[in-house]
C-alpha positions in Angstrom: 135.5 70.5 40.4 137.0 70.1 36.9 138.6 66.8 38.1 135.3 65.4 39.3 133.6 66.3 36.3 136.1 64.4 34.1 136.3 61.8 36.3 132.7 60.7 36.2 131.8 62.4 32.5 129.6 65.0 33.9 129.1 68.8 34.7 128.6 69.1 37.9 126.4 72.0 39.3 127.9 74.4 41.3 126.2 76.8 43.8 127.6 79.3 45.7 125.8 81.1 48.4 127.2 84.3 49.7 126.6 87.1 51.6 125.2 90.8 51.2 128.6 91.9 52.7 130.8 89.7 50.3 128.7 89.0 47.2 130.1 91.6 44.8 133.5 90.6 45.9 133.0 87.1 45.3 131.4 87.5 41.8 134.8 89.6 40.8 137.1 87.5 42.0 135.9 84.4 40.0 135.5 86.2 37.2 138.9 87.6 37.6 140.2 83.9 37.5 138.2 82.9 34.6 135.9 81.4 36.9 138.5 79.1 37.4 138.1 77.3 34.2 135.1 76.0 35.3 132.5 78.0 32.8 130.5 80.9 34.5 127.4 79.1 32.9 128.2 76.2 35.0 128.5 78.5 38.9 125.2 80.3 40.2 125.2 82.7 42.7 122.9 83.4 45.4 122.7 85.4 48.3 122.2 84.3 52.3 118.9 85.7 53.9 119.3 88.1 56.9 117.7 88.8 60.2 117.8 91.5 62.6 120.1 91.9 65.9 119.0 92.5 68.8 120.6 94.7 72.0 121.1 92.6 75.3 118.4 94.1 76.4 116.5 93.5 73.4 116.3 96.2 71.6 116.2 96.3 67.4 120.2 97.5 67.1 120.6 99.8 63.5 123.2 100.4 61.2 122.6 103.7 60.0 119.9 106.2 61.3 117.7 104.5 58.8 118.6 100.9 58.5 118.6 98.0 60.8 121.9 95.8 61.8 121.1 92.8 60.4 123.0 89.4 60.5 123.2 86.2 58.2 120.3 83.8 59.5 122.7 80.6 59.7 123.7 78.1 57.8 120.1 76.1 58.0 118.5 79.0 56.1 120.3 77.9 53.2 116.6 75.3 52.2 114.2 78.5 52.3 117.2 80.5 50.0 117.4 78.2 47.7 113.9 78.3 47.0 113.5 82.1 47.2 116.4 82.8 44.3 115.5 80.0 42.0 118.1 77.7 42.3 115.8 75.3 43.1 113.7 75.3 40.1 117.4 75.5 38.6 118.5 72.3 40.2 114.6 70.8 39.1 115.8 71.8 35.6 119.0 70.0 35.2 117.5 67.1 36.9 119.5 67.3 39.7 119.2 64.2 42.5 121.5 65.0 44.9 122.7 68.0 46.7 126.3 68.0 48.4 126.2 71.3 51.1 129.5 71.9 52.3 131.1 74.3 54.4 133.3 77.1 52.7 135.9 77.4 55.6 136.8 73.5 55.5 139.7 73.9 52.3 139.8 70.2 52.4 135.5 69.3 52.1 135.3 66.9 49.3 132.4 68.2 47.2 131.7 65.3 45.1 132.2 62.0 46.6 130.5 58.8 45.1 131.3 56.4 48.4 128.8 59.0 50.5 126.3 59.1 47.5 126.4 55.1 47.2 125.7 54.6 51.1 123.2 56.8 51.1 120.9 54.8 48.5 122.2 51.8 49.4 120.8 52.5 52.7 117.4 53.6 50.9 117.9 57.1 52.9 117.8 60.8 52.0 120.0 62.2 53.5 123.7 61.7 54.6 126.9 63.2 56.3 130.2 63.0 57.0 131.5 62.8 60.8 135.1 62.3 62.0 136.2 62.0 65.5 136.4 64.5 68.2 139.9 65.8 68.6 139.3 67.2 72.5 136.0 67.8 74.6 135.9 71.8 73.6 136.6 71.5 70.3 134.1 73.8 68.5 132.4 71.1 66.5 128.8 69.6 67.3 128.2 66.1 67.4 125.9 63.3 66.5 123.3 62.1 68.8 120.1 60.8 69.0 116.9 63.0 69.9 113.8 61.5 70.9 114.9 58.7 68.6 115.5 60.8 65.7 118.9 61.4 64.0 120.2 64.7 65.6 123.0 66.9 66.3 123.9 68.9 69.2 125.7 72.3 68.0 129.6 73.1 70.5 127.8 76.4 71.4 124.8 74.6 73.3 126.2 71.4 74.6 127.4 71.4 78.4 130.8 70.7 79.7 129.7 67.4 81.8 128.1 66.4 78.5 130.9 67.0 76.1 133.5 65.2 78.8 131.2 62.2 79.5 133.5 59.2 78.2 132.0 55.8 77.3 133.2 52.2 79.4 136.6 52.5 76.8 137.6 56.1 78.5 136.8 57.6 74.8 134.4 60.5 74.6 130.7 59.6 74.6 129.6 61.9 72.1 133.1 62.0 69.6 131.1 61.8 66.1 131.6 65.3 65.2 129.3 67.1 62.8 131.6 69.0 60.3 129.3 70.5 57.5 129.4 67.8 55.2 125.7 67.2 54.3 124.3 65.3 51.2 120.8 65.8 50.4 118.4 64.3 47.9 116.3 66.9 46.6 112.7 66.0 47.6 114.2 66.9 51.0 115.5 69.7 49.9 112.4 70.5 49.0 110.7 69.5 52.2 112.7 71.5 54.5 112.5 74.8 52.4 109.3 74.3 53.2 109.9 73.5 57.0 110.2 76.3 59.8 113.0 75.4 62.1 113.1 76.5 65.6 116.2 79.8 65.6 119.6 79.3 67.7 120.7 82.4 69.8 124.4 83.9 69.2 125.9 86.2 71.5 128.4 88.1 69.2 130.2 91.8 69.1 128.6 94.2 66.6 129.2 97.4 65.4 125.3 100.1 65.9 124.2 103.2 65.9 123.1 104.4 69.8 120.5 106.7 69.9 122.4 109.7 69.1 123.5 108.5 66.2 126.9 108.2 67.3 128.9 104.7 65.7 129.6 102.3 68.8 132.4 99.6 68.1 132.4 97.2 71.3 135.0 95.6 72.2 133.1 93.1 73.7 129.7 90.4 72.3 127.0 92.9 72.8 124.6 91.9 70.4 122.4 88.6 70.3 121.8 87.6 66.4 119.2 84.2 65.3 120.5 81.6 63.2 118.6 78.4 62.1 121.4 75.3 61.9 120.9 73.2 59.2 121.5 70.2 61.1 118.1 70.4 62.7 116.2 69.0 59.2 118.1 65.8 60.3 115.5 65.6 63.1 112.6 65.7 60.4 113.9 62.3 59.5 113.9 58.4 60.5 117.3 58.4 60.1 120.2 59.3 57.9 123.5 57.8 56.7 126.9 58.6 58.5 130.6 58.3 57.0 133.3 58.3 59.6 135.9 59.8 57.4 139.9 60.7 58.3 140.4 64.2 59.8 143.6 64.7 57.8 142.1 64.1 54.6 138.6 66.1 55.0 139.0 68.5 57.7 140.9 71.8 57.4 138.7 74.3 58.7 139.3 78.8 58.7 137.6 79.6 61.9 140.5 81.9 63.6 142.8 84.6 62.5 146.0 82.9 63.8 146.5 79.6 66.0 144.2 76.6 65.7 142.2 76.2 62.4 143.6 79.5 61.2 145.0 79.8 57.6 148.1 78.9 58.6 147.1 75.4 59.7 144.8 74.9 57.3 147.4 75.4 54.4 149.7 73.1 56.3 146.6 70.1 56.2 146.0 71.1 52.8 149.6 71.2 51.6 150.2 68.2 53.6 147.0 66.1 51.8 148.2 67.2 48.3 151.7 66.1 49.0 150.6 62.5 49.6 148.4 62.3 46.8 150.8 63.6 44.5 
């Protein structure tokens, strides 16, 4: 962030949005590292919104005899949060105009880049992203489409297997632009869809509850169903948006596993390997 900001001669706005779980630990660590130079005046912290889990067979699951499981509501609730905790009115303040959201398990997301920004207006648009091509039909990416003629996006975990195979007349994949979390907003949208109540995605995942005799059950298997709203869907509360094709090696490093693909491993190799040729 320090380079941007002396690059273009500002101070760039940083927000961080964390989690119940892991906002005390964040907090410490940057201010363990000095806030990384950066000027804790310059970070704000805010914490994601949670809803409840429910059992498979729908059922309110708890956490304690007296508390209920609860899960992070996706990365689409990040409009009503940032309206909630004030960082809106904070962003109003510094008269902020655009709003880069980006993914913290992509090491390599370029938070500040003027060639998205410039497309964007250029276009006369609100709203843009980045896209790069699919690597292989199950990769765990969503992709661009069009929905009822609006821009759209479908998410890895809901698109079908004919769908995500289909190839074009060339023999490439039909739906390749893939959706990686790199969103630019202007703020009057941000503004609209805080206000906006987007339909809630359905996650089957493992979680830890109290059964009924308030005995601790760890499954070793998804057992839970949690609601997330996807951030992607405001697109579809648009004409249309601006899309830059970008390279995979030079944006894309995601954390999504402990080991193999898009572990830490790899991603330290893609960032290690970006560095080096930009040395």
């Amino acid at each position: 962030m320090k380079g941007y900001c002396n690059k273009y001669g500002v101070k760039i706005a940083w927000y961080i949005m964390t989690s119940k779980e892991n906002n005390t630990q964040t907090i410490e660590f940057f201010k363990r590292h000095n806030y990384f130079e950066y000027g804790a005046g310059n970070i704000k912290f805010f914490i994601q919104t949670q809803l409840p889990m429910l059992s498979e067979d729908g059922k309110i699951l708890l956490e304690s005899k007296s508390k209920v499981r609860k899960a992070a509501d996706g990365h689409g609730g990040i409009f009503k949060t940032i309206l909630n905790t004030g960082m809106l009115e904070d962003m109003k303040s510094k008269n902020i105009k655009w709003i880069y959201i980006g993914a913290v398990d992509n090491i390599l997301s370029k938070m500040v880049d003027s060639l998205l920004v410039g497309i964007t207006i250029d276009k006369k648009l609100l709203a843009g992203a980045k896209s790069l091509i699919k690597a292989y039909p199950e990769e765990k990416v969503g992709v661009f489409c069009k929905k009822n003629g609006k821009p759209s996006v479908v998410e890895y975990t809901e698109i079908s297997k004919e769908m995500a195979e289909e190839k074009n007349e060339n023999g490439e994949l039909k739906f390749s632009e893939s959706h990686v979390l790199c969103n630019l907003f202007n703020i009057e949208t941000i503004i609209q869809m805080a206000n906006t109540n987007f339909k809630y995605h359905v996650a089957h995942k493992k979680s830890n509850y109290i059964d009924t005799n308030g005995n601790l059950i760890k499954p070793e298997k998804p057992n839970a169903y949690k609601f997330e709203n996807f951030l992607f869907d405001a697109f579809e509360r648009l004409d249309d948006i601006a899309i830059l094709r970008v390279k995979r090696e030079e944006e894309f490093a995601p954390i999504k596993n402990d080991e193999g693909v898009d572990s830490p491993e790899t991603a330290r190799k893609l960032y290690d390997n970006f560095k080096n040729k930009n040395k």
